[in-house]
N, C-alpha and C positions, 0 to 999 in steps of 0.2 A: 496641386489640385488633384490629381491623377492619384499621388498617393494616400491622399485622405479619403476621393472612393474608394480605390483598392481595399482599405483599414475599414470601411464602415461598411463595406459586400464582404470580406471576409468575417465580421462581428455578425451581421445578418444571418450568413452563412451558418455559423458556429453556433449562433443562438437557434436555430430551426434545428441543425441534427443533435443540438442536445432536446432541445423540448417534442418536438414534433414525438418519439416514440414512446416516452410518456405520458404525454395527451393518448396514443392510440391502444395503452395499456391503462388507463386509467381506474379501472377496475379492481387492477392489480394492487394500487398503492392505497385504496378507498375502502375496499368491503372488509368491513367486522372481522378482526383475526379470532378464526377458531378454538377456543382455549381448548373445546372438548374432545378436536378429534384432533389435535396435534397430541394433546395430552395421551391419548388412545393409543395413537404412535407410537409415543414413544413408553409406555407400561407395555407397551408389545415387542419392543426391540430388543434388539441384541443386549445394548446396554442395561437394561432388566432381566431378561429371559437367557441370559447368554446364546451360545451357536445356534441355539435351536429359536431365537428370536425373528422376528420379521424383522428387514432393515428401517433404517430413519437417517437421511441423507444428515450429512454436515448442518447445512442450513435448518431442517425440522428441529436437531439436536439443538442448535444454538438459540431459536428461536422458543423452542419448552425451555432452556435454560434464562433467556432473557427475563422471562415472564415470572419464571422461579423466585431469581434473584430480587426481582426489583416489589416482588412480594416479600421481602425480608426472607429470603431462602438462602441456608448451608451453601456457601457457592463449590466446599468439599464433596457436597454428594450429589451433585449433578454437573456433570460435564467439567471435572478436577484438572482434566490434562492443560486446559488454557485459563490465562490471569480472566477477572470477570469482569473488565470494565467495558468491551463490545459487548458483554449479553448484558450489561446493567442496562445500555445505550438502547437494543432492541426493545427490553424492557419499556423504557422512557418512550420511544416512540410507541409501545402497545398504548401504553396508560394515554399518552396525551393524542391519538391518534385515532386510537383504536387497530392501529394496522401494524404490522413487522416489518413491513416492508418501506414506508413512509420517508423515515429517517436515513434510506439510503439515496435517496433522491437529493439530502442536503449534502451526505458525504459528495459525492458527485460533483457536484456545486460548487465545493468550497475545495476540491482538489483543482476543478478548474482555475477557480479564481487564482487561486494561491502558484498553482504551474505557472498563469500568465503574472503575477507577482514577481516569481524567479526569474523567468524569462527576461523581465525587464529590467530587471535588478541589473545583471547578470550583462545584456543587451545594449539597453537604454535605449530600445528599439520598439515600439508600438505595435508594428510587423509583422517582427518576428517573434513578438510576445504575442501575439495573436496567432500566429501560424502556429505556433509552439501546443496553442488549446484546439485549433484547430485537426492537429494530427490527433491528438490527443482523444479528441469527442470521434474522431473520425476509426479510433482503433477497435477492432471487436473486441479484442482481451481486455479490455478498461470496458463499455458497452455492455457487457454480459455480467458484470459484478451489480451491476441495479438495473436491469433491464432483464424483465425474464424471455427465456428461450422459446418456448411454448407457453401456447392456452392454459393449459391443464397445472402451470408448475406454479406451485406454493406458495414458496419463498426465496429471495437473495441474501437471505441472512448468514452471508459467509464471515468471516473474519477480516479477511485479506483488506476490503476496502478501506474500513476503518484503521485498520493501520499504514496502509498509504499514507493517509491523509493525514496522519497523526507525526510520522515521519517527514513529509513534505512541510508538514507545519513547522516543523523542527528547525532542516535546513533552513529554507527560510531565513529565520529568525538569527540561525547560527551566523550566516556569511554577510546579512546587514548589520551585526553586530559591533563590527570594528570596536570602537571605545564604551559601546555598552551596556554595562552589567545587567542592566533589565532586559536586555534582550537575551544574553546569554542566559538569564534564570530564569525567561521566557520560552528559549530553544530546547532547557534541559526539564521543564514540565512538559512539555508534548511528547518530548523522546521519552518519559516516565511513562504517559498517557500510549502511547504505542509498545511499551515494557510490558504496561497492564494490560493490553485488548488480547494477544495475541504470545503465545512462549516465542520469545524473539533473542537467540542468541548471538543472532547477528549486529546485538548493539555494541555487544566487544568490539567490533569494528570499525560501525560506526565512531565509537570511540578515538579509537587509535587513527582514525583517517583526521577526526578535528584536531587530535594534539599533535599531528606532526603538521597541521595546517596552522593554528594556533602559533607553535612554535617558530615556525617561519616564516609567516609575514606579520603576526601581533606579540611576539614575542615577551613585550611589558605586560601583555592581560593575560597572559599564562597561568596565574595566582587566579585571579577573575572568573577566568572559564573551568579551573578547577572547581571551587567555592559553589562555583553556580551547577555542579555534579549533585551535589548532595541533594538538590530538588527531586532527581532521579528516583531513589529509594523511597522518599516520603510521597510521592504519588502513589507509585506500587502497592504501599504499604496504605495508605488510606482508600484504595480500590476495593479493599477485601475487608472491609471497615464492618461489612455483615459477616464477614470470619469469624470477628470478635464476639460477636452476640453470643455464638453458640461455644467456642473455643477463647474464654479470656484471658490468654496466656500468649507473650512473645513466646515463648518456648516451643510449645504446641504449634505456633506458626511456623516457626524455621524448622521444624520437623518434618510439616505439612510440604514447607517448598523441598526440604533435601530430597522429599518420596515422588514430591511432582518434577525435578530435576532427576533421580535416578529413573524413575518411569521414562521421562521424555529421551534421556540415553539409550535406552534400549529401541527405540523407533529404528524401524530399520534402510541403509542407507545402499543407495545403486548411484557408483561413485563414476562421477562422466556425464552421467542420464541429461544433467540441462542441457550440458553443450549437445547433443542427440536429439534431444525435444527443440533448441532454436532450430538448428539447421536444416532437419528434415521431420519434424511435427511428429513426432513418433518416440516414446520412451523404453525400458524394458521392465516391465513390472517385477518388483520385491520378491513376488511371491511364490511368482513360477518361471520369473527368467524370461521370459516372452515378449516382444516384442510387440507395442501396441500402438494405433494413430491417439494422439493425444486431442481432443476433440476442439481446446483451446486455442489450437494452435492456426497461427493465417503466414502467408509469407512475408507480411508485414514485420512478424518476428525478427527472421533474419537481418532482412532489408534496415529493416530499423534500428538491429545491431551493429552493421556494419556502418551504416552512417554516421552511427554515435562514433565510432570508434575511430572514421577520417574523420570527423569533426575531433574529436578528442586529439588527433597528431595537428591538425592547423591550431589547436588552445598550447600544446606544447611549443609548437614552430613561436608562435606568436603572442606566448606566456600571457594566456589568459588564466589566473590565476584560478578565478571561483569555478572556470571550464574542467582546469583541471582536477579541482577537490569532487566535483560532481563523477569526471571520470576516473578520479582512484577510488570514489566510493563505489560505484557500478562493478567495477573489476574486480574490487575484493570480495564482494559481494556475492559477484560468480564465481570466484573461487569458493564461496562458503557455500552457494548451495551443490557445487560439481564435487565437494567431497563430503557434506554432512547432510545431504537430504537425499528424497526420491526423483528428485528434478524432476517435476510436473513443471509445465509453458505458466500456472498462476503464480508459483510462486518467484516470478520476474514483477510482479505487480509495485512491490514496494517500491523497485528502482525505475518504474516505467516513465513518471514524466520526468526523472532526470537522462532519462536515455532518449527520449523524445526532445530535449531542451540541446542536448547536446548534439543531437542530430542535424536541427537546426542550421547549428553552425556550417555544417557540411551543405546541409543545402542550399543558402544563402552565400559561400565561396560556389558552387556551382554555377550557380546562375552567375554571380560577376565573371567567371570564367566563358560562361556561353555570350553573355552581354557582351564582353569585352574582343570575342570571337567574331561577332556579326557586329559590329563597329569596323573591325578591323576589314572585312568582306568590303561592308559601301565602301572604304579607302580604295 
């Protein structure tokens, strides 16, 4: 009895800090998106005007680009450096909304669901599938991807979320997969769908963490979860489906990616920067070598890394196997962004509620450990 309160005051709970701040923003996700002064924007920015441009934040950019796109727009000549299927999505929520902002509220939603999905999977715990969404709705760095900061700010029409949530879907799909195939060629259309939102080279990784998981404990579906790859390319490839209108040539596309692949190599990379932004909220900028507070950043960060990370040594002690694929995806992961990116605290997002899921684990041996302390006290 005790534990079905505790599970229905923590659902109570979880459902008030997710809705409560968009009930008190509701304006945000409501009033008429301005085609004409985002448009204004961005004819004024950099990306028009070069240096001598007024800026237009991420979110402004991808939100004229959503709007572009889902206009039958070039998706080469507005905003080329990322795949187009998050500004197609912003697009879809202008059109059937009227707002940019709208459609981030489901991404949200269904990262929730889906975390507490894993969690259970994963658990077979109500709990701590619930606790799982709990930290989750409770973390600022997840909070601030559809929840604006201020009165005055525009849009959340970043990237980052949508592909969370595209990768979340993934896993998923991947590790309740066992004997089958439609789940696998379920798991490898959202990992396509997260290929397309977002330049995400860290799906090579992704990769290589399913097939040494694959190999190891399903060993017979190995053919299977190969076969079910090939969904991958064919998503990508039908995201940029308005490419074709203007460019009717595979040629002309594998062109298109080798110049949006050489471009994106040349981004430049401050090799260390995450593990500097977990620990102490602070990176060194690209550009001048300086040292900066990362503004995303909470001590939650940390805390939440190392949880994961004694949670991830009790899944080894105690070969929890899906514990463990969740924590060799996290880790390589930070290996990819500590030597191929700028290590900014967002882009930990993709791995957040598997780092939160994993955490879990630690907190729940914690507490048997304090339980089993004050048991032993009354003795």
């Amino acid at each position: 009895m005790i534990n079905k309160v505790s599970l229905v005051f923590l659902i109570l709970i979880s459902t008030t800090i997710f809705l409560l701040p968009i009930i008190k923003n509701m304006n945000f996700y409501t009033r008429v998106y301005n085609r004409q002064l985002v448009a204004q924007k961005y004819s004024n920015s950099q990306y028009v005007k070069g240096s001598g441009g007024s800026g237009i934040g991420d979110d402004g950019l991808y939100a004229f680009a959503g709007d572009y796109y889902f206009n039958v727009g070039d998706p080469s000549q507005v905003n080329f450096e990322n795949p187009p299927l998050g500004k197609y999505l912003i697009g879809l929520s202008i059109f059937i909304f009227q707002n940019e902002n709208t459609i981030y509220i489901l991404y949200a939603l269904i990262i929730a669901i889906a975390t507490y999905l894993l969690a259970l999977f994963i658990y077979r715990n109500k709990f701590m599938a619930s606790f799982s969404v709990f930290i989750l709705l409770n973390s600022q760095m997840f909070k601030i991807q559809y929840i604006p900061t201020s009165s005055d700010q525009l849009s959340v029409t970043l990237l980052d979320l949508p592909l969370t949530m595209f990768l979340l879907l993934s896993q998923l799909f991947f590790l309740k997969s066992k004997n089958s195939f439609q789940d696998y060629v379920i798991s490898s259309v959202f990992l396509g769908c997260a290929c397309a939102t977002k330049f995400f080279p860290a799906v090579v990784i992704v990769l290589f963490v399913q097939l040494v998981y694959v190999y190891k404990q399903f060993r017979a579906n190995l053919k299977l979860w190969i076969v079910s790859l090939a969904t991958i390319p064919l998503v990508y490839l039908f995201s940029y489906i308005s490419f074709f209108i203007y460019h009717p040539s595979l040629i002309n596309f594998l062109k298109y990616q080798k110049y949006l692949i050489a471009w994106r190599l040349g981004n430049p990379i401050v090799a260390g920067n995450i593990f500097r932004t977990i620990l102490m909220g602070k990176y060194i900028n690209w550009w001048d070598q300086k040292q900066v507070i990362d503004t995303q950043w909470t001590v939650a960060i940390p805390a939440l890394v190392i949880l994961a990370l004694l949670g991830g040594l009790f899944a080894i002690k105690h070969k929890l196997n899906c514990l463990l694929y969740l924590g060799s995806l996290c880790i390589v992961f930070l290996v990819y962004l500590g030597i191929g990116t700028v290590g900014v605290a967002r882009y930990l997002l993709p791995v957040y509620p598997f780092l939160v899921i994993i955490s879990v684990n630690c907190v729940n041996i914690i507490k048997s450990v304090i339980l089993r302390w004050l048991r032993l006290r009354r003795v």
